[in-house]
Structures are given as C-alpha cells and as structure tokens.
DOLODREN-639073 format. One record per atom (N, C-alpha, C, O): residue in three letters; x, y, z; atom name. Coordinates in nm, 2 decimals, decimal comma, padded with zeros to 4 digits. Example, Ala and Ser with C-alpha at 12.3 -4.5 7.8 and 13.67 -1.06 7.14 Angstrom:
<nodes>
  type      xx      yy      zz  atom
   ALA   01,32  -00,57   00,78     N
   ALA   01,23  -00,45   00,78    CA
   ALA   01,32  -00,33   00,78     C
   ALA   01,42  -00,33   00,85     O
   SER   01,28  -00,22   00,71     N
   SER   01,37  -00,11   00,71    CA
   SER   01,29   00,00   00,79     C
   SER   01,34   00,11   00,80     O
</nodes>
This chain:
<nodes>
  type      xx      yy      zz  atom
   UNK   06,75  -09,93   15,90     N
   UNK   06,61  -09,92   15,88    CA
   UNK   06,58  -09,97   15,74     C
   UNK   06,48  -10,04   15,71     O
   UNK   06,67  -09,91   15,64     N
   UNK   06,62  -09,99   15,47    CA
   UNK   06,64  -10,09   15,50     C
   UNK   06,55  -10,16   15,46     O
   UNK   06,74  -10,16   15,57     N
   UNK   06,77  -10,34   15,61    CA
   UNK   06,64  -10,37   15,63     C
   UNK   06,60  -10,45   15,54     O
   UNK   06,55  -10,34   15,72     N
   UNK   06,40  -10,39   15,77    CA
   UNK   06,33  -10,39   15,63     C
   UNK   06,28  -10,48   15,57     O
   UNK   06,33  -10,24   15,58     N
   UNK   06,21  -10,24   15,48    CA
   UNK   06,23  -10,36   15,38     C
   UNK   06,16  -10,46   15,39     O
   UNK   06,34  -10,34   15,30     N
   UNK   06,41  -10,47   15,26    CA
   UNK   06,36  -10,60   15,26     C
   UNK   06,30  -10,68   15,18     O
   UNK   06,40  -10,61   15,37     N
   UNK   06,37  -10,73   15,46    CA
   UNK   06,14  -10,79   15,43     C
   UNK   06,09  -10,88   15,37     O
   UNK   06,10  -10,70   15,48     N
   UNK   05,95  -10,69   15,45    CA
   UNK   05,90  -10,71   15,28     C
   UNK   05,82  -10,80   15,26     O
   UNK   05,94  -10,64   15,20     N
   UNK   05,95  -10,63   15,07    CA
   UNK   05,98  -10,74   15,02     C
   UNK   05,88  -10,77   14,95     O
   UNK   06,10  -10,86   15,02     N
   UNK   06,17  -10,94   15,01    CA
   UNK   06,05  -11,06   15,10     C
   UNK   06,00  -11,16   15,04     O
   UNK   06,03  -11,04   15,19     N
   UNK   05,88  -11,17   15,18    CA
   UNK   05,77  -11,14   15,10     C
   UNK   05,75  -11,22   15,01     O
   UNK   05,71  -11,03   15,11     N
   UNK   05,59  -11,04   15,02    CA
   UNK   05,65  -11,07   14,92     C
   UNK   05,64  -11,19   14,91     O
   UNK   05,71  -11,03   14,84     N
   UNK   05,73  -11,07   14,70    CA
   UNK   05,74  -11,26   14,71     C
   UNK   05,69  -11,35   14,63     O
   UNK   05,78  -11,27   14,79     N
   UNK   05,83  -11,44   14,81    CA
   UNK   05,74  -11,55   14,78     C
   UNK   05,76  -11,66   14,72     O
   UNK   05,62  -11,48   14,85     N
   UNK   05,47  -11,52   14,86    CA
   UNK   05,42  -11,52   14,74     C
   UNK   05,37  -11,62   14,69     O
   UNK   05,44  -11,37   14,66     N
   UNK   05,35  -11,37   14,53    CA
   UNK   05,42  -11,36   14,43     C
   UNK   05,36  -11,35   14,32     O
   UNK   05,55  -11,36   14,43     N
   UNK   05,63  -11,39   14,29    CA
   UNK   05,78  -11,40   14,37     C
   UNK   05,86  -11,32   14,42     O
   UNK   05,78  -11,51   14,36     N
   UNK   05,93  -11,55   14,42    CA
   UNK   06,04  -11,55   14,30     C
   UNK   06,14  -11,61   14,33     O
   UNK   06,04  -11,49   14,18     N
   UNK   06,15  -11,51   14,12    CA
   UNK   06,22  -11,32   14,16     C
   UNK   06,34  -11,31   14,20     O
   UNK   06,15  -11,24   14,15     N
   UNK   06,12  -11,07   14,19    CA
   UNK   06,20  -11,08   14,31     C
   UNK   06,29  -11,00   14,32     O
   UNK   06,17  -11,18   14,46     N
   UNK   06,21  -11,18   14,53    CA
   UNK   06,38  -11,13   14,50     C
   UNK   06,42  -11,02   14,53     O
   UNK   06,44  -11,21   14,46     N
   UNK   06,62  -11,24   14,47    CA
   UNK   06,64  -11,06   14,41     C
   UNK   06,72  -10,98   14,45     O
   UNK   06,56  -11,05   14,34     N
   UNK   06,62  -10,85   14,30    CA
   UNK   06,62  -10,80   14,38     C
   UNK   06,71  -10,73   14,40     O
   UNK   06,49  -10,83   14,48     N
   UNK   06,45  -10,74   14,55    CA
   UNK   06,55  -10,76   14,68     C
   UNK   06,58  -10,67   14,76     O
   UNK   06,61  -10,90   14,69     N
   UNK   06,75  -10,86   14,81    CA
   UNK   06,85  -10,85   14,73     C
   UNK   06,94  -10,90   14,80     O
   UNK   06,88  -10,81   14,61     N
   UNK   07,04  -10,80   14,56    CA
   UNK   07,01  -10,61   14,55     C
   UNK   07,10  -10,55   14,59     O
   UNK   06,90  -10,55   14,51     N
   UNK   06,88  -10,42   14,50    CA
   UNK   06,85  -10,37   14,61     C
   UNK   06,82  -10,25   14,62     O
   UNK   06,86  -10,44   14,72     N
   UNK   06,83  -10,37   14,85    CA
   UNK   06,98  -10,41   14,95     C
   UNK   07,00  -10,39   15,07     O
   UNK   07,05  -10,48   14,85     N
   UNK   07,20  -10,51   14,97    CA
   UNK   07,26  -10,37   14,89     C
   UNK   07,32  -10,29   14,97     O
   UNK   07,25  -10,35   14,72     N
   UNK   07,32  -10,27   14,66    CA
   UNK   07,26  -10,10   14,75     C
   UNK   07,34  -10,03   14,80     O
   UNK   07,17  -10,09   14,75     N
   UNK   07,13  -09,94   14,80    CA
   UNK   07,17  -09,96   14,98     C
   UNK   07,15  -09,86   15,05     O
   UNK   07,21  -10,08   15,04     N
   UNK   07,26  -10,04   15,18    CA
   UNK   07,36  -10,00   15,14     C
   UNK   07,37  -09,88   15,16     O
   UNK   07,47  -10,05   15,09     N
   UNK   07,61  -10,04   15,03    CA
   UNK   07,62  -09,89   14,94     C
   UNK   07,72  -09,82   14,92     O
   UNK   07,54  -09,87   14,93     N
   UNK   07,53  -09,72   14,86    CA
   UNK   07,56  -09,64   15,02     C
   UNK   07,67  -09,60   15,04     O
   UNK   07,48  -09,63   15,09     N
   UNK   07,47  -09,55   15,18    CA
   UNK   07,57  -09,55   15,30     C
   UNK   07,56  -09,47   15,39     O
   UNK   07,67  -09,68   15,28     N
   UNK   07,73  -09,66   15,38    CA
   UNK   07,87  -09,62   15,28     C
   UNK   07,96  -09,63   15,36     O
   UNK   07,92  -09,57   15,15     N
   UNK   07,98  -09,50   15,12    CA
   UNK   08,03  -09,40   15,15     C
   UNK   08,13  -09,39   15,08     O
   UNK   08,02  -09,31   15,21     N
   UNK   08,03  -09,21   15,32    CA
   UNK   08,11  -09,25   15,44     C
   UNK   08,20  -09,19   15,49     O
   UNK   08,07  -09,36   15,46     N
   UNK   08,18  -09,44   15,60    CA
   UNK   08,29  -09,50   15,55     C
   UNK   08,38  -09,53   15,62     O
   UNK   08,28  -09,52   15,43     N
   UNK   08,42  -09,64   15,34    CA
   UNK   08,45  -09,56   15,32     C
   UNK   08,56  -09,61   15,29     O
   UNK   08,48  -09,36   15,29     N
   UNK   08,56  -09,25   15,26    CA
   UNK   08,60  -09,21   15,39     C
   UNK   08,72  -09,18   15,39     O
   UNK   08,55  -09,20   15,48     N
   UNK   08,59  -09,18   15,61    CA
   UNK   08,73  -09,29   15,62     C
   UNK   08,85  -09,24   15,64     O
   UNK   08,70  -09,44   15,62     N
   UNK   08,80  -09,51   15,65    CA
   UNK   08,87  -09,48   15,56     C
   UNK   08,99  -09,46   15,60     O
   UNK   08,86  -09,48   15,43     N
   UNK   09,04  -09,46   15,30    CA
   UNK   09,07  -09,33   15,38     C
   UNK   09,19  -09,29   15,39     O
   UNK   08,98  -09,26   15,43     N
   UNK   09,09  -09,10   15,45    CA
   UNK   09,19  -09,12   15,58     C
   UNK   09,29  -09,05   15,61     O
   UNK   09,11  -09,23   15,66     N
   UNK   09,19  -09,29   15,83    CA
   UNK   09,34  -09,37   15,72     C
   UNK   09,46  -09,36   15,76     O
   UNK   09,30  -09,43   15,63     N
   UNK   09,42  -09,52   15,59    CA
   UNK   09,52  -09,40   15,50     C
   UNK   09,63  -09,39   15,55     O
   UNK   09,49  -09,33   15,40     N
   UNK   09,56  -09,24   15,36    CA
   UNK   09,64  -09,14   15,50     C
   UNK   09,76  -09,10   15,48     O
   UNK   09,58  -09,10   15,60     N
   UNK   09,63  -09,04   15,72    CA
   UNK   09,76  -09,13   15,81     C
   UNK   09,84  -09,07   15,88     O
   UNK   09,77  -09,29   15,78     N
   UNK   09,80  -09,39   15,85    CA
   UNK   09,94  -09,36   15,77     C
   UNK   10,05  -09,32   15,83     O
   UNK   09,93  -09,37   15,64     N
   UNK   10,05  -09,34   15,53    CA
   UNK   10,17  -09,26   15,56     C
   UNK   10,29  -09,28   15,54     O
   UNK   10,08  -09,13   15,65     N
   UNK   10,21  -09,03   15,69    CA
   UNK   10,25  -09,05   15,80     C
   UNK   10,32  -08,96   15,84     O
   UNK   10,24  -09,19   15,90     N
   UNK   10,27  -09,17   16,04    CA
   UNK   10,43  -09,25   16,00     C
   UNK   10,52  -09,24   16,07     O
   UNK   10,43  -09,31   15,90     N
   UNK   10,57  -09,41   15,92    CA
   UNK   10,56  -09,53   15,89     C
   UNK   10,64  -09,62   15,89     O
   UNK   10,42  -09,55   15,84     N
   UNK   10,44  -09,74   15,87    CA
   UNK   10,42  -09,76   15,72     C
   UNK   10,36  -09,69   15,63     O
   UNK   10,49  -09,88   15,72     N
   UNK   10,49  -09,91   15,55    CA
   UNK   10,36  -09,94   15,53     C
   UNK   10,26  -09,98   15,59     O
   UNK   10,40  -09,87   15,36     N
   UNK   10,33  -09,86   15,29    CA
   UNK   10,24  -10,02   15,22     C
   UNK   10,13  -10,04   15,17     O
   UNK   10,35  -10,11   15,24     N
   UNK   10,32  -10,23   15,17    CA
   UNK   10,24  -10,26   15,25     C
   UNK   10,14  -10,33   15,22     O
   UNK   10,25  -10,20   15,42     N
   UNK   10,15  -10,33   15,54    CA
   UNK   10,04  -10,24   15,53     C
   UNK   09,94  -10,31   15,55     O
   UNK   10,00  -10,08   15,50     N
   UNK   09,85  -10,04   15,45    CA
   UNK   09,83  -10,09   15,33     C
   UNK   09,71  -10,08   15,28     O
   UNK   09,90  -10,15   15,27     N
   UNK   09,81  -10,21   15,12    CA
   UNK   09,78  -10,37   15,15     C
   UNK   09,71  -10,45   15,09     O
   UNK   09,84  -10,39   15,23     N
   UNK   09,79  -10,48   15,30    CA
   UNK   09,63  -10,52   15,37     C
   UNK   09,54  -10,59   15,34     O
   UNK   09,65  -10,46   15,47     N
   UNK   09,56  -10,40   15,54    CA
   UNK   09,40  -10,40   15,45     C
   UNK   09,30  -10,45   15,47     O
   UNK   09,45  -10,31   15,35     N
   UNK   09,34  -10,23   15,27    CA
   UNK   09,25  -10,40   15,16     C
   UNK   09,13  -10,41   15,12     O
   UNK   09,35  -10,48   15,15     N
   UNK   09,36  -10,62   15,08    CA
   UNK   09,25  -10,70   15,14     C
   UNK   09,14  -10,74   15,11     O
   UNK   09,33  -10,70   15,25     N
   UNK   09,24  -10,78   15,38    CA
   UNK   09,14  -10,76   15,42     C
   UNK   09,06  -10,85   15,45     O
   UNK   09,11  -10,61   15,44     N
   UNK   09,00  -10,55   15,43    CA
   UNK   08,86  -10,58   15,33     C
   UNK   08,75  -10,61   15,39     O
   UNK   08,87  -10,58   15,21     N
   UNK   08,80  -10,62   15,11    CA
   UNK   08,75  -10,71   15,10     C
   UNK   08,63  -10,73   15,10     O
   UNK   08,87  -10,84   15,09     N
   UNK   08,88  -10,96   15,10    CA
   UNK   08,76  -11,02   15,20     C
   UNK   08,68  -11,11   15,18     O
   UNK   08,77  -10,97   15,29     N
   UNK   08,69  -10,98   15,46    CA
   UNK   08,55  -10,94   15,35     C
   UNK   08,50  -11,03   15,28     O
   UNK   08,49  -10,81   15,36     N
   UNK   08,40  -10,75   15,31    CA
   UNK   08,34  -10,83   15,21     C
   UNK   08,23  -10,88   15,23     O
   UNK   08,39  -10,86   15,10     N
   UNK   08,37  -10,90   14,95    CA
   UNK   08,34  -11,06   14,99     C
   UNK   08,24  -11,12   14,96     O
   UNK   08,44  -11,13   15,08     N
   UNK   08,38  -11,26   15,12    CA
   UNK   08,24  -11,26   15,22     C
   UNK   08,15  -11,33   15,18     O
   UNK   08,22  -11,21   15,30     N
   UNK   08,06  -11,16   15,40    CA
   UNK   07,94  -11,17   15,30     C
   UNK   07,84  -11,24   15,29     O
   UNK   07,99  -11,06   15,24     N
   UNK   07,92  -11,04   15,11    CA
   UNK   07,90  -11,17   15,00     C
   UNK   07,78  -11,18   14,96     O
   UNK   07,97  -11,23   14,97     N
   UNK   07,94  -11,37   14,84    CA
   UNK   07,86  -11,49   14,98     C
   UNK   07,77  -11,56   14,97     O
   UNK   07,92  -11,47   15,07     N
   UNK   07,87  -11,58   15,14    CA
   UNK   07,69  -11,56   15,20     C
   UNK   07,60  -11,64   15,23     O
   UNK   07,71  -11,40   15,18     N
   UNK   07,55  -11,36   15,27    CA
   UNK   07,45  -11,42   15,14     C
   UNK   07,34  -11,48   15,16     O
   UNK   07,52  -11,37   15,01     N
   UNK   07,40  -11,39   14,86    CA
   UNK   07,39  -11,57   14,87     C
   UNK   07,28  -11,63   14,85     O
   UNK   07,48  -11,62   14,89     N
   UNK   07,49  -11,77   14,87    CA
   UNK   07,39  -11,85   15,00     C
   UNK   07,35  -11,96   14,97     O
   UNK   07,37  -11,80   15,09     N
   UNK   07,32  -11,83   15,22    CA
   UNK   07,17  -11,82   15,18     C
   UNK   07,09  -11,91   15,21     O
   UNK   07,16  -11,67   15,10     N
   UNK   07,01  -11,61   15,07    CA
   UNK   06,93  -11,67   14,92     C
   UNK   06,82  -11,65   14,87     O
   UNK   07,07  -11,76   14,88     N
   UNK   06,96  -11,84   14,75    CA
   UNK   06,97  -11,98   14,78     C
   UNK   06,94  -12,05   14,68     O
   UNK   07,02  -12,07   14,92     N
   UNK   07,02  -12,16   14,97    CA
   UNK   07,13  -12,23   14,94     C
   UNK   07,14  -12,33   15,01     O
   UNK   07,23  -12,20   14,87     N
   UNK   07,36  -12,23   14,86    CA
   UNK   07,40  -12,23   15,01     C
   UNK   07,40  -12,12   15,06     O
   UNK   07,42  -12,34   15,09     N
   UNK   07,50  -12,33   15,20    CA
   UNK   07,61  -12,38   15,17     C
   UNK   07,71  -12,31   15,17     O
   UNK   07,63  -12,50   15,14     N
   UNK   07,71  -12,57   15,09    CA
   UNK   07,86  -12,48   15,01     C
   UNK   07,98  -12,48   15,04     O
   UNK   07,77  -12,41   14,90     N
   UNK   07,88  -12,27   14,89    CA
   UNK   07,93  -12,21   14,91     C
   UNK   08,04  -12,20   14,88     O
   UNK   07,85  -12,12   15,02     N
   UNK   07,85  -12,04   15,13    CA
   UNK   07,97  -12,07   15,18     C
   UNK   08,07  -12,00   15,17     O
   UNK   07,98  -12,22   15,27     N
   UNK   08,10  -12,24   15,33    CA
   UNK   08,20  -12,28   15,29     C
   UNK   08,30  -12,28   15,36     O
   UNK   08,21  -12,32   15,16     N
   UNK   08,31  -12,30   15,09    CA
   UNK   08,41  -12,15   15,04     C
   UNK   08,54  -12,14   15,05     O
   UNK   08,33  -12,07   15,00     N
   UNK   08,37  -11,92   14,98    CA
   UNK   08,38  -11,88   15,12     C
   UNK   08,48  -11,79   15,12     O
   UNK   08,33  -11,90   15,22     N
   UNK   08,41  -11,81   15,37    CA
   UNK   08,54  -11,90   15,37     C
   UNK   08,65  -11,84   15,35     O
   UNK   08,54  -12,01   15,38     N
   UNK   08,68  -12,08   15,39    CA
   UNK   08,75  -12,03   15,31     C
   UNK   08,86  -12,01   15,36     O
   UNK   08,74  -11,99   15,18     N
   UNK   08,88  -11,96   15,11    CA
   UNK   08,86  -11,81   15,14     C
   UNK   08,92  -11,73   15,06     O
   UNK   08,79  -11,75   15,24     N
   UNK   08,81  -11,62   15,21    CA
   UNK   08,89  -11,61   15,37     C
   UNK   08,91  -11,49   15,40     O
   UNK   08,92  -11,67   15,42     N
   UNK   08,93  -11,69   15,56    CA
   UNK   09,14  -11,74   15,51     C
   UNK   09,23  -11,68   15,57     O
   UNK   09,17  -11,82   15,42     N
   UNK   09,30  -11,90   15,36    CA
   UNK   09,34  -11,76   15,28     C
   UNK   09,46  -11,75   15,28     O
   UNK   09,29  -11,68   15,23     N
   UNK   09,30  -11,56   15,18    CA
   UNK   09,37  -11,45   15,25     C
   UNK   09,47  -11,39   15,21     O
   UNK   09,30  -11,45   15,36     N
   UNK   09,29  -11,34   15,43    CA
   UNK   09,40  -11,37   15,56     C
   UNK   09,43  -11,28   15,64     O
   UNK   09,47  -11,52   15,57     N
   UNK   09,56  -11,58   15,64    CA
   UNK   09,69  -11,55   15,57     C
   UNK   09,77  -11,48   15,63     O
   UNK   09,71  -11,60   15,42     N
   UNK   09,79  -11,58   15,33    CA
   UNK   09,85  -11,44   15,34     C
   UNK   09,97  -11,40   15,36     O
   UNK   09,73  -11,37   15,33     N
   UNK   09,79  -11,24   15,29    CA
   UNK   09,85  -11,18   15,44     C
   UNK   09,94  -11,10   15,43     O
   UNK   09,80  -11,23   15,58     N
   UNK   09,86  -11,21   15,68    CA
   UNK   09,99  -11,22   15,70     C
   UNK   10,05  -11,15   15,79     O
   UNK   10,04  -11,30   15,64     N
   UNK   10,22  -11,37   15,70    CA
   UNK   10,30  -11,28   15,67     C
   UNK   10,39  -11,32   15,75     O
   UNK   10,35  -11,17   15,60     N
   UNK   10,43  -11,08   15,59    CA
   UNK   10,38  -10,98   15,72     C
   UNK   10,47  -10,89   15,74     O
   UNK   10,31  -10,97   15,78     N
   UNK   10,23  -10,89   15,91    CA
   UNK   10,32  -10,97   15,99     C
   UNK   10,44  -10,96   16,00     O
   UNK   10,26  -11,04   16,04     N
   UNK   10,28  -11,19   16,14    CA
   UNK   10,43  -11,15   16,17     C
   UNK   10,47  -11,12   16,28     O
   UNK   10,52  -11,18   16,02     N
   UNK   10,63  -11,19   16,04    CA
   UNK   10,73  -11,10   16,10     C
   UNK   10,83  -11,12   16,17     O
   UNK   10,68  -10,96   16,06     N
   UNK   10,74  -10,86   16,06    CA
   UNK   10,70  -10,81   16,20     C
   UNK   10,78  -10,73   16,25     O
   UNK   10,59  -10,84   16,28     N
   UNK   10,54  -10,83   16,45    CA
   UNK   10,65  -10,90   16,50     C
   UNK   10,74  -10,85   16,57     O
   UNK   10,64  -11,04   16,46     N
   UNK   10,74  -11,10   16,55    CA
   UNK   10,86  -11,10   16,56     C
   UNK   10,94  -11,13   16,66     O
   UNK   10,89  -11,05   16,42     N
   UNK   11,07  -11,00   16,43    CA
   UNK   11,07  -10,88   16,51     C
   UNK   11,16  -10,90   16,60     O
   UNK   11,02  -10,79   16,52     N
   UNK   11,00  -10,68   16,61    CA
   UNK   10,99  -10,69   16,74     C
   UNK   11,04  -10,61   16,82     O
   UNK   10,91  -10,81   16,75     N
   UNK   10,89  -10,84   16,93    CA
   UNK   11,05  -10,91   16,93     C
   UNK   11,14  -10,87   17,01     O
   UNK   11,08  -11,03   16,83     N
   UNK   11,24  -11,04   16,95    CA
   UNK   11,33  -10,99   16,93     C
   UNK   11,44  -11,03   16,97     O
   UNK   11,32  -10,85   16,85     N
   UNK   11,41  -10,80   16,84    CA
   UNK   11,43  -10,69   16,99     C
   UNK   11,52  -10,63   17,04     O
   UNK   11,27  -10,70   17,02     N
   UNK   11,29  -10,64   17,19    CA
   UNK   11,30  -10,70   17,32     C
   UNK   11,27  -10,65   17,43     O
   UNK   11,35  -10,84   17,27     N
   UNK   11,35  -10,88   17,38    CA
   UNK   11,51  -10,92   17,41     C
   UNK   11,56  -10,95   17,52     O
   UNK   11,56  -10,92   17,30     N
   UNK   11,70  -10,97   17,28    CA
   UNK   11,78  -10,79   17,35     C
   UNK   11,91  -10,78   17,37     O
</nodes>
C-alpha cells in the first residue's frame, strides 16, 4: 500500500518539480525497506536455526552472500531503471547474476559430489 502512495506522490511531484521527484522514490523505496525489516529477522532467525541442523556453516554464509547479492543487485538495477539508466541497469543485473553464479560453484560442487557419491 506505501508502494501505491509512493508511487502517486512520485508523479505529482514529476509534473511540478521533477528534481523532488527522485527523493521522493529513493525515500519511499528506503521506508518500504524499513518495514519489511521484521521479515529480514524472521529469515536470519530461519538461517541461524539452519546452523544447528548440520549443514555447513560455509554453505549458510553462502547462502546469506547470495542472498544480498540478489537483493542489493534488484535494488541498484530498480534505482537505475527509475533515473533511465537502462543501459546500466543491465549491466549491474548481469554482474549481479556472474556474482551470484561465482559464488554458486562450491554449492554445485559439493551437490554433485554427493549425488555420485549415491550412485556409485
């Protein structure tokens, strides 16, 4: 629902002072992100809970990497899209995508040693 108000606020200004505009969607992405705080302690407490089941510790900091990575790239690419940077835009998802691959291969590797190690 602030997404909408947001969203409304962010044209009028557009119309009658378009520089106001860009605060008005960086201070209204920052106050959604405020409020879903509450759900991002929810998930560290799912990942801190994950810690005691057995599974390495390296592949939840992993996990927690990629996580961000994902998030923090959505995020650079959404501001870049919204000041007409496209061109940017897809630049920063692409390396956030070579990022987020990179940091996969110790995953990858360790699945698939596991899978032939069940088949053998």
């Amino acid at each position: 629902m602030f997404g909408f108000v947001s969203l409304i606020i962010t044209i009028i200004l557009k119309e009658y002072k378009r520089d106001f505009a860009v605060y008005a969607e960086l201070i209204g992405g920052a106050i959604i992100f405020y409020f879903l705080i509450d759900y991002l302690k929810g998930i560290i407490g799912f990942i801190n809970g994950l810690s005691s089941t057995g599974i390495s510790n390296s592949f939840i900091l992993l996990l927690v990497k990629i996580t961000g990575i994902s998030i923090l790239t959505e995020f650079a690419v959404s501001v870049c899209r919204d000041m007409g940077e496209s061109a940017i835009a897809s630049k920063v998802d692409l390396g956030g995508k070579l990022l987020i691959v990179s940091l996969s291969i110790p995953i990858i590797t360790a699945t698939l040693s596991g899978l032939l190690g069940l088949l053998e």
